[in-house]
Residue frames relative to the residue before (quaternion, step in Angstrom):
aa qw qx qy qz dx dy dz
X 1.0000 0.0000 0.0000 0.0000 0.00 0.00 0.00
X 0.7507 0.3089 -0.1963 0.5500 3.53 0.51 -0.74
X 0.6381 0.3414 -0.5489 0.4183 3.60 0.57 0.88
X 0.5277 0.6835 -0.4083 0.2959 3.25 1.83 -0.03
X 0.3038 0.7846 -0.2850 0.4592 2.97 2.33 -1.15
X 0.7946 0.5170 -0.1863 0.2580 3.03 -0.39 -2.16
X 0.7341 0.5065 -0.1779 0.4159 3.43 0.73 -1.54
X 0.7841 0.3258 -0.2089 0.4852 3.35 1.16 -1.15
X 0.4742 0.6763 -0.2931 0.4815 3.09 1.10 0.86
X 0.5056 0.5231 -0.1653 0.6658 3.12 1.54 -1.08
X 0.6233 0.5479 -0.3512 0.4335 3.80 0.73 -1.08
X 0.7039 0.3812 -0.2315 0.5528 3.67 0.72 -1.33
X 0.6097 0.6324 -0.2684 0.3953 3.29 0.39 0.19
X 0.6139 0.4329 -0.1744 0.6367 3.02 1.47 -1.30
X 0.7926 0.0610 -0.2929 0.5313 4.27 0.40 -0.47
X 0.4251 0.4533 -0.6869 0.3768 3.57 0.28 1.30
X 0.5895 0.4399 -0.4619 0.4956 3.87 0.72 -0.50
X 0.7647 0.3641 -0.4147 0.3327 3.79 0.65 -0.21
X 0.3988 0.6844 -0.4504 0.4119 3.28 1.28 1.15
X 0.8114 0.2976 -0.2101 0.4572 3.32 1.34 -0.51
X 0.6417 0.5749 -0.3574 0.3604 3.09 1.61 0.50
X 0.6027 0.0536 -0.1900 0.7731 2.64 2.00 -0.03
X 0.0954 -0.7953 0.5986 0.0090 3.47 -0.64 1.24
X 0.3125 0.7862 -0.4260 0.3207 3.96 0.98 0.04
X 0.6721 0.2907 -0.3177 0.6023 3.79 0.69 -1.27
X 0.7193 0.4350 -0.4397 0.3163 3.80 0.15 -0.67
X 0.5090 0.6912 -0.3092 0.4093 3.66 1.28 -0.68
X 0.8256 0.3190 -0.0829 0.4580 3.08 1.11 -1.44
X 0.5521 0.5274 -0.3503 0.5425 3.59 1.29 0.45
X 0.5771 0.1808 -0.3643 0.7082 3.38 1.12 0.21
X 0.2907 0.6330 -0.5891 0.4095 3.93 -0.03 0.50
X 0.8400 0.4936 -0.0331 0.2228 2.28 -0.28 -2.71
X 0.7373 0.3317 -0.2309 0.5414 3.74 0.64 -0.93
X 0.5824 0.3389 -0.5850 0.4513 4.24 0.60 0.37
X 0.6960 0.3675 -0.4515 0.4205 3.72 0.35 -0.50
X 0.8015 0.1736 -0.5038 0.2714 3.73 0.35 1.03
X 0.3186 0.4523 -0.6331 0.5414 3.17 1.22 1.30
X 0.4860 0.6010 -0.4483 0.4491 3.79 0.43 -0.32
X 0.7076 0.5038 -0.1928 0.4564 3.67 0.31 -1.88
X 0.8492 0.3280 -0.0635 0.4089 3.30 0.06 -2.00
X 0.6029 0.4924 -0.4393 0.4484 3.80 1.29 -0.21
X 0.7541 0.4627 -0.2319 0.4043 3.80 0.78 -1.29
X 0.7937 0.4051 -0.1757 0.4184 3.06 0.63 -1.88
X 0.9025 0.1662 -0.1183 0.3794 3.86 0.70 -0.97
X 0.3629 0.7541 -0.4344 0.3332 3.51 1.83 0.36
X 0.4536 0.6078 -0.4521 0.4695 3.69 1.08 -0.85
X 0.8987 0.0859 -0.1404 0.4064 3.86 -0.14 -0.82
X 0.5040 0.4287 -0.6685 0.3395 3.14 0.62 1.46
X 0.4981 -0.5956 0.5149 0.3634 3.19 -1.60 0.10
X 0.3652 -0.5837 0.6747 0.2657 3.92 -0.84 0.08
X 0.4528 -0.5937 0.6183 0.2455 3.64 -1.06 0.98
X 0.8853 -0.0431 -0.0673 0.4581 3.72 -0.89 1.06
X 0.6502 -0.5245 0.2523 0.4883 3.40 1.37 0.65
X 0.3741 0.5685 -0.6579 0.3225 3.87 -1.29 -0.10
X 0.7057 -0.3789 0.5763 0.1621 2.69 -2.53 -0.16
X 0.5236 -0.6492 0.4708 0.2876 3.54 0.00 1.76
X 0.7445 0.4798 -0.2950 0.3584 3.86 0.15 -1.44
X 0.7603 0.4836 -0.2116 0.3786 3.52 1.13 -1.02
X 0.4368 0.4846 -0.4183 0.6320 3.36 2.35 0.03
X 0.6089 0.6097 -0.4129 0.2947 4.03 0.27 -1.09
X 0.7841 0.5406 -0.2748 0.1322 3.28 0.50 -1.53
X 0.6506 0.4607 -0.3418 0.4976 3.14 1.50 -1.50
X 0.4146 0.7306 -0.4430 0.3131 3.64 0.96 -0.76
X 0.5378 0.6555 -0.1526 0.5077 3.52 1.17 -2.39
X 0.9108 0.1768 -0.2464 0.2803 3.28 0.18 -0.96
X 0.6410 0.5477 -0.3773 0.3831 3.19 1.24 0.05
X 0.2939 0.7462 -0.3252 0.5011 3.25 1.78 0.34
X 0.7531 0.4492 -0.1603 0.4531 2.87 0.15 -1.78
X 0.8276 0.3823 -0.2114 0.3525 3.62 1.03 -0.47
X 0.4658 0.5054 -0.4028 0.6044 3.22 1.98 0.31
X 0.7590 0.3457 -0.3570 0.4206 3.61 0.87 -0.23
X 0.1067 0.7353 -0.4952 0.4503 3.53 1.66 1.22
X 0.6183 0.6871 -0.2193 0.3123 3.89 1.11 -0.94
X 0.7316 0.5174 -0.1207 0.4271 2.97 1.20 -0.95
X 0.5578 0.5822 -0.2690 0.5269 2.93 1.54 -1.14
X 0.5171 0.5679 -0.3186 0.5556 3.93 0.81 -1.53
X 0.7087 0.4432 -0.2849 0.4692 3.79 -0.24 -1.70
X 0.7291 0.2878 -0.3909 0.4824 4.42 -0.40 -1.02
X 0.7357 0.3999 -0.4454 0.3170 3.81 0.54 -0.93
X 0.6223 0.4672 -0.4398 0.4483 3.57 0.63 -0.21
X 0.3282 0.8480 -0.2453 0.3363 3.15 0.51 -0.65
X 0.8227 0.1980 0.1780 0.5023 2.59 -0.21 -2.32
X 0.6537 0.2971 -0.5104 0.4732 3.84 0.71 0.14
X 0.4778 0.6064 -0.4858 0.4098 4.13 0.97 -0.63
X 0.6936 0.2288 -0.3287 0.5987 4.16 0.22 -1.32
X 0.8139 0.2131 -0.4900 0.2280 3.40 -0.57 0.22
X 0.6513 -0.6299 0.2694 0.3263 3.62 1.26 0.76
X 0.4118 0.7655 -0.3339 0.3645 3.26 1.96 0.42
X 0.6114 0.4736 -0.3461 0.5311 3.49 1.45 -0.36
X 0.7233 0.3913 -0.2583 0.5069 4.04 0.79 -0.28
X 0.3843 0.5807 -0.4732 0.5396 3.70 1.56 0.38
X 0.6735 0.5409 -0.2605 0.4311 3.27 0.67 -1.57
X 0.6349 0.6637 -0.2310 0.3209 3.34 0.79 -1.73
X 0.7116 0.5771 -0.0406 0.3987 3.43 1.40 -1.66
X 0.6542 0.4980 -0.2578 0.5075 3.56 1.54 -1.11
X 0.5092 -0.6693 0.3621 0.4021 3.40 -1.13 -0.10
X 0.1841 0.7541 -0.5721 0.2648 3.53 0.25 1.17
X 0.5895 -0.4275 0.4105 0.5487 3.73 -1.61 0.55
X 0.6689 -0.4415 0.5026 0.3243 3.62 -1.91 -0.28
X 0.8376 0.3650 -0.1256 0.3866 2.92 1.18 -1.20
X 0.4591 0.7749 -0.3437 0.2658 3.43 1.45 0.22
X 0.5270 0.6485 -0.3265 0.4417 3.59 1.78 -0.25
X 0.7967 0.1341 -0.2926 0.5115 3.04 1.14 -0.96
X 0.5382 0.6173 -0.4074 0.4041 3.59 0.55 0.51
X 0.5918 0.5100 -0.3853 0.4911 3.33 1.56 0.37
X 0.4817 0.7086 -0.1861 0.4809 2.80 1.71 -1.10
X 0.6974 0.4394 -0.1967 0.5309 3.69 0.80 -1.13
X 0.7052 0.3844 -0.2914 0.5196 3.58 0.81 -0.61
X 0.7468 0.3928 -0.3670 0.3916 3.60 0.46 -0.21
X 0.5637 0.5080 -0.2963 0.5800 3.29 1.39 0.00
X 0.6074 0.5771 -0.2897 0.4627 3.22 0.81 -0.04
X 0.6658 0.5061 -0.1485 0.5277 3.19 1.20 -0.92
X 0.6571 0.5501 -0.3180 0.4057 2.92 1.06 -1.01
X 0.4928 0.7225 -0.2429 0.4196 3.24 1.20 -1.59
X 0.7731 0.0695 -0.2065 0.5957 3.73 0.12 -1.29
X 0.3512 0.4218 -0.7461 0.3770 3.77 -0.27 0.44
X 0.7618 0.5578 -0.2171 0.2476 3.44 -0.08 -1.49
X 0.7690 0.3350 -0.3106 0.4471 3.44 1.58 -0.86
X 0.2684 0.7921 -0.3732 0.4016 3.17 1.61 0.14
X 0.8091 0.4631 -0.1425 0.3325 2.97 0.50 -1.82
X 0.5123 0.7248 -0.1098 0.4475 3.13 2.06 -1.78
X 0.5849 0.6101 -0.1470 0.5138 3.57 1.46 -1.56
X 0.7356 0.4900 -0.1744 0.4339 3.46 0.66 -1.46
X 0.6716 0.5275 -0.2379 0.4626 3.43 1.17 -1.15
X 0.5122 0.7146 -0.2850 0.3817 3.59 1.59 -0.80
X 0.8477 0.2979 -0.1020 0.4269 2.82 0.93 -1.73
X 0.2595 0.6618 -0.4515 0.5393 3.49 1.45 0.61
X 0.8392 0.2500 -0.0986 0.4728 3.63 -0.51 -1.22
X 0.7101 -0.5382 0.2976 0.3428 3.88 1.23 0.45
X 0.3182 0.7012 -0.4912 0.4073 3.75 1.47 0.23
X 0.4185 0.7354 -0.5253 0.0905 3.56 -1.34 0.73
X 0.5967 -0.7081 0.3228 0.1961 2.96 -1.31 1.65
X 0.2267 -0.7855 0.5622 0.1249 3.69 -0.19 1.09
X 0.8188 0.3731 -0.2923 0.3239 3.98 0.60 -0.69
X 0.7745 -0.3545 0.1379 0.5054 3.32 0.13 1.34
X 0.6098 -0.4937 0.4411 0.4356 3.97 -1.75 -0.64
X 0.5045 0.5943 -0.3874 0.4921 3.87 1.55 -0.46
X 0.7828 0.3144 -0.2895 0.4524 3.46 0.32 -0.98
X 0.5582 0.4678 -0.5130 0.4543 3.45 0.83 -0.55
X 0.7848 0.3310 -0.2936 0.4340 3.68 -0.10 -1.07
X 0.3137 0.5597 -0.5795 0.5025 3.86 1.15 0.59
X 0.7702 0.4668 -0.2593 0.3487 3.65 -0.07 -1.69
X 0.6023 0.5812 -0.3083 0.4521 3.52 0.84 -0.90
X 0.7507 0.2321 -0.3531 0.5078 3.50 0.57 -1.01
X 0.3154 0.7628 -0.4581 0.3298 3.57 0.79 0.03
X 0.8673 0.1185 -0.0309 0.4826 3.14 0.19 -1.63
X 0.2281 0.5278 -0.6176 0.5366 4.05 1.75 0.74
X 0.7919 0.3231 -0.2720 0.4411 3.73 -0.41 -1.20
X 0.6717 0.3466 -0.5193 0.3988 3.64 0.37 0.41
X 0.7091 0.4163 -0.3317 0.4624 3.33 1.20 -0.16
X 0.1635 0.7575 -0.3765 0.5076 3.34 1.76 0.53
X 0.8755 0.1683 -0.0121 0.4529 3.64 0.12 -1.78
X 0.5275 0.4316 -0.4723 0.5590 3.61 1.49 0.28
X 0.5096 0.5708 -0.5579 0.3214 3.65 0.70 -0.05
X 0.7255 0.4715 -0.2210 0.4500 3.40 0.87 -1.36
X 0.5432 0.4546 -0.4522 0.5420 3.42 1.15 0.07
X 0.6542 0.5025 -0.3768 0.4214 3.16 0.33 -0.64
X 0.5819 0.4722 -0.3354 0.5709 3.95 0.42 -1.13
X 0.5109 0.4754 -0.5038 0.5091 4.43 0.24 -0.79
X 0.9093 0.3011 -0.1075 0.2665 2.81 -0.55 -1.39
X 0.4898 0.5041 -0.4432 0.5564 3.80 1.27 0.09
X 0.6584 0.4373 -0.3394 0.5100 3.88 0.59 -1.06
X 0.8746 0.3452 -0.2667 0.2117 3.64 0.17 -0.58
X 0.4648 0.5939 -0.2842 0.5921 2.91 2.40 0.11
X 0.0214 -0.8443 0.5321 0.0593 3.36 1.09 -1.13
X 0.7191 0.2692 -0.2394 0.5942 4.26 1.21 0.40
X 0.5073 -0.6420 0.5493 0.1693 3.17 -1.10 2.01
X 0.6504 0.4924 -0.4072 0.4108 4.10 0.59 -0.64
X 0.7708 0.2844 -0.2950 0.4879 3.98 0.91 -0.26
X 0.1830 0.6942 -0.5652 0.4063 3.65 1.30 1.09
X 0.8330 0.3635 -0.3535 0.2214 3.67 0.55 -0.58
X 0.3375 0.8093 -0.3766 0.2988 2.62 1.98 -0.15
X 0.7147 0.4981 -0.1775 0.4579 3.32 1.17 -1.54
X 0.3804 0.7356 -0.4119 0.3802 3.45 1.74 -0.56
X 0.7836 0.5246 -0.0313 0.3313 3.03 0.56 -2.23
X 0.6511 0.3071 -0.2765 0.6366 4.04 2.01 0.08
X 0.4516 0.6799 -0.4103 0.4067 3.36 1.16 0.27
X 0.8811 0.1076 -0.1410 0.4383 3.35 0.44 -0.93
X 0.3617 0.6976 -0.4350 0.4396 3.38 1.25 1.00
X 0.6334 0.5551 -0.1601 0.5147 2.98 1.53 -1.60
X 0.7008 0.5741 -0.2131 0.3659 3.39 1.25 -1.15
X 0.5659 0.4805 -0.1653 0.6492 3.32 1.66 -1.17
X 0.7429 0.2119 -0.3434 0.5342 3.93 0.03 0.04
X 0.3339 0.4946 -0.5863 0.5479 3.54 0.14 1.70
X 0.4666 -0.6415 0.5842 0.1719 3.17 -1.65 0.06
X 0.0435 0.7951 -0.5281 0.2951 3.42 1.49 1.49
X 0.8704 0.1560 -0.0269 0.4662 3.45 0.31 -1.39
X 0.8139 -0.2718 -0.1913 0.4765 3.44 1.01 -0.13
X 0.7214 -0.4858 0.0662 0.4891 3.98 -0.88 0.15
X 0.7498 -0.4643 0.3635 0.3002 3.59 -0.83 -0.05
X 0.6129 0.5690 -0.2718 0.4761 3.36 1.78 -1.01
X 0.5544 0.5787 -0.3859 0.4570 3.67 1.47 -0.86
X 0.6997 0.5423 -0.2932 0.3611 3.78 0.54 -0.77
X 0.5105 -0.5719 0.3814 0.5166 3.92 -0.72 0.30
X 0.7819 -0.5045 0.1355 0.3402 3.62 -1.35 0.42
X 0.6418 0.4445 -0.1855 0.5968 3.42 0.81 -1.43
X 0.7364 0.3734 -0.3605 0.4339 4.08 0.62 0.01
X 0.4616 0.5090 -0.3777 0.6207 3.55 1.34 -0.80
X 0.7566 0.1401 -0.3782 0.5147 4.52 -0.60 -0.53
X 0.4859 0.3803 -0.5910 0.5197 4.38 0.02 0.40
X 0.6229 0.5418 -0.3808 0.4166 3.98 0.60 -0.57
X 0.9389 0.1819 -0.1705 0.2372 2.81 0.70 -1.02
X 0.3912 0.6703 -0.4404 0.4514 3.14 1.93 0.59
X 0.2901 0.8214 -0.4621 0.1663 3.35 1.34 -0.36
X 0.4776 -0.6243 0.4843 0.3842 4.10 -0.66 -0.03
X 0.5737 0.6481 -0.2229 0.4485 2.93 1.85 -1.43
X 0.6477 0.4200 -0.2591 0.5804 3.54 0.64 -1.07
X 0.7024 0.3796 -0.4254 0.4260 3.88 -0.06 -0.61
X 0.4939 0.5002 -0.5091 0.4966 4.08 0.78 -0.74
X 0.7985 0.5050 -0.2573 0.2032 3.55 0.27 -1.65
X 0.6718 0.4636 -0.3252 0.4775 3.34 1.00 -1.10
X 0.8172 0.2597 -0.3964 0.3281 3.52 0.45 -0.62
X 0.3295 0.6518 -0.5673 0.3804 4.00 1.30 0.43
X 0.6945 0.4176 -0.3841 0.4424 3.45 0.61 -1.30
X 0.6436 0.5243 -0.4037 0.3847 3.73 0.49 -0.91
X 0.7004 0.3770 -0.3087 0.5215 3.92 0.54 -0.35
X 0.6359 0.4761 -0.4315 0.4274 3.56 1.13 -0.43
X 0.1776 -0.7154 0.5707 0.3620 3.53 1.31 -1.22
X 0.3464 0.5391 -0.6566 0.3979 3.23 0.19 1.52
X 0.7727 -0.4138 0.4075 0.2564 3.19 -1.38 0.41
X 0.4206 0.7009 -0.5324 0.2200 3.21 -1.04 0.96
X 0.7852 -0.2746 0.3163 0.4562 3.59 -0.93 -1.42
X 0.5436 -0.7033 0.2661 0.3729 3.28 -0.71 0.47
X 0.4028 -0.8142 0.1556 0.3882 3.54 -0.45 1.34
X 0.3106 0.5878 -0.7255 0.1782 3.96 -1.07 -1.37
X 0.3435 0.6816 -0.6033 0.2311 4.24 0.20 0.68
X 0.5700 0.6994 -0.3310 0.2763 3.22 1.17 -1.85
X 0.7006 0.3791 -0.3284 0.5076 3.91 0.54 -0.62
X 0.5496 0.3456 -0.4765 0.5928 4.21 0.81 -0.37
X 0.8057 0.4254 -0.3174 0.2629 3.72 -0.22 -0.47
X 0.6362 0.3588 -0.3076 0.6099 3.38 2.08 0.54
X 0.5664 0.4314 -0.4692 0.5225 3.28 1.30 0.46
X 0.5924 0.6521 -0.3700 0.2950 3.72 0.70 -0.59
X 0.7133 0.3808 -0.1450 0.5703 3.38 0.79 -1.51
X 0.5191 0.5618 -0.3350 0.5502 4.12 1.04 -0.35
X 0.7590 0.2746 -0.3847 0.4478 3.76 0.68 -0.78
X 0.6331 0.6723 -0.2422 0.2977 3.28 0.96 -0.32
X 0.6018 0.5412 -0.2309 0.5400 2.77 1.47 -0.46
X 0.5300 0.5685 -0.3600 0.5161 3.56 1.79 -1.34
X 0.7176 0.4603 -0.3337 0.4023 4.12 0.67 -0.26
X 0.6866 0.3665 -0.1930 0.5975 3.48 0.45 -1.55
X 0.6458 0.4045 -0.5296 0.3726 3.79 -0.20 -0.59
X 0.6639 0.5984 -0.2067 0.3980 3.80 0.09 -0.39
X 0.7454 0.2732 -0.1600 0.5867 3.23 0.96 -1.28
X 0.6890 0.4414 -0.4504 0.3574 3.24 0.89 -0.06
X 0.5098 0.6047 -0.4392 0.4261 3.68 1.37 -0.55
X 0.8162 0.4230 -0.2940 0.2617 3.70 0.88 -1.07
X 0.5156 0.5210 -0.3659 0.5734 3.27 1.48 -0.82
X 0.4811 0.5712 -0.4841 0.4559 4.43 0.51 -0.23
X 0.7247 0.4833 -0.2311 0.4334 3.34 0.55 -1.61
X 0.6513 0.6972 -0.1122 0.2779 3.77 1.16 -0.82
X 0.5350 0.7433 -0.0774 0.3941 2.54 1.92 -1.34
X 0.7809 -0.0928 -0.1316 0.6035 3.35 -0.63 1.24
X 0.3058 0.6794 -0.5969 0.2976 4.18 0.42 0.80
């Protein structure tokens, strides 16, 4: 057990040093989500409505952040990817290290990354007037909320890197990401949208993380009782991808 530790440790280690050797993609993932709380707080908040009234910015943010963690996928998806075509996952595969330390480095550096990012996401909130009204329990309720949704997009993410195994059809997944991301109830409620699109909105994972973040943040939104969809969502996901991704790992180069 504790060389299993050890190894996957060594793993996070190995793509946190590849943050400072190339710090650009990490720069620009925390970039990338203030200039659309920037965009969608200044330029188009005026002409949304806020379910039951409030301050557009104080509905946007948790919204922002559960975004910011469904687009956690992509990042998971190019790095796998990109060590499989270049034969860097079956180097690993070959040495004497646990089995499970590739992807278990993988999970930890994404992880990290993840809260750096809501940190940063947090900070930008309270700039532009975002603030947590329900106490430090619920706040630090919501946080692990949307860690453990980015918990079960990791493992979606790792599936789908192992079974693509090519950084050139990452955008493919690019291109259902932010469709999937935009038909949620991030930016505004589900009732605004025609029927049969407004309940796909709102079964969304995305929307269930969101409504019940705002509800522990007490920000504006929908009315709550989410908190139990938004631990069953990211929990079934994980009951799928976590599995297929351990077996189709084990598969690799057979």
């Amino acid at each position: 057990m504790r060389w299993a530790v050890a190894d996957g440790w060594t793993m996070t280690r190995r793509d946190l040093a590849h943050w400072v050797r190339q710090p650009a993609p990490v720069v620009v993932s925390l970039l990338f989500p203030i200039l659309l709380v920037l965009m969608f707080g200044y330029l188009l908040g005026g002409a949304i409505a806020v379910p039951g009234g409030g301050d557009y910015r104080e509905f946007l943010l948790p919204g922002m952040f559960v975004m910011t963690m469904g687009f956690g996928v992509e990042s998971t998806l190019l790095a796998v990817t990109t060590d499989a075509s270049r034969g860097v996952t079956d180097r690993f595969r070959s040495i004497p290290m646990a089995p499970s330390a590739v992807v278990v480095g993988r999970c930890g550096a994404d992880m990290l990354n993840s809260a750096l990012v809501l940190v940063v996401m947090a900070a930008c909130g309270l700039a532009v007037g975002w603030r947590p009204h329900g106490g430090p329990g619920a706040t630090l309720a919501a946080f692990g909320l949307l860690l453990l949704l980015r918990f079960a997009f990791l493992w979606v993410g790792i599936y789908l890197g192992l079974v693509i195994a090519n950084p050139s059809a990452v955008t493919l997944v690019q291109v259902v990401v932010w469709p999937v991301s935009f038909l949620s109830n991030i930016f505004v409620a589900p009732d605004t949208m025609p029927g049969w699109l407004g309940a796909i909105a709102t079964w969304n994972p995305l929307s269930a993380t969101a409504a019940a973040t705002r509800d522990l943040f007490g920000n504006p939104g929908l009315a709550g009782g989410w908190v139990g969809v938004a631990v069953a969502w990211p929990l079934l996901l994980v009951a799928v991808f976590f599995p297929l991704s351990v077996r189709t790992f084990r598969r690799l180069s057979r």
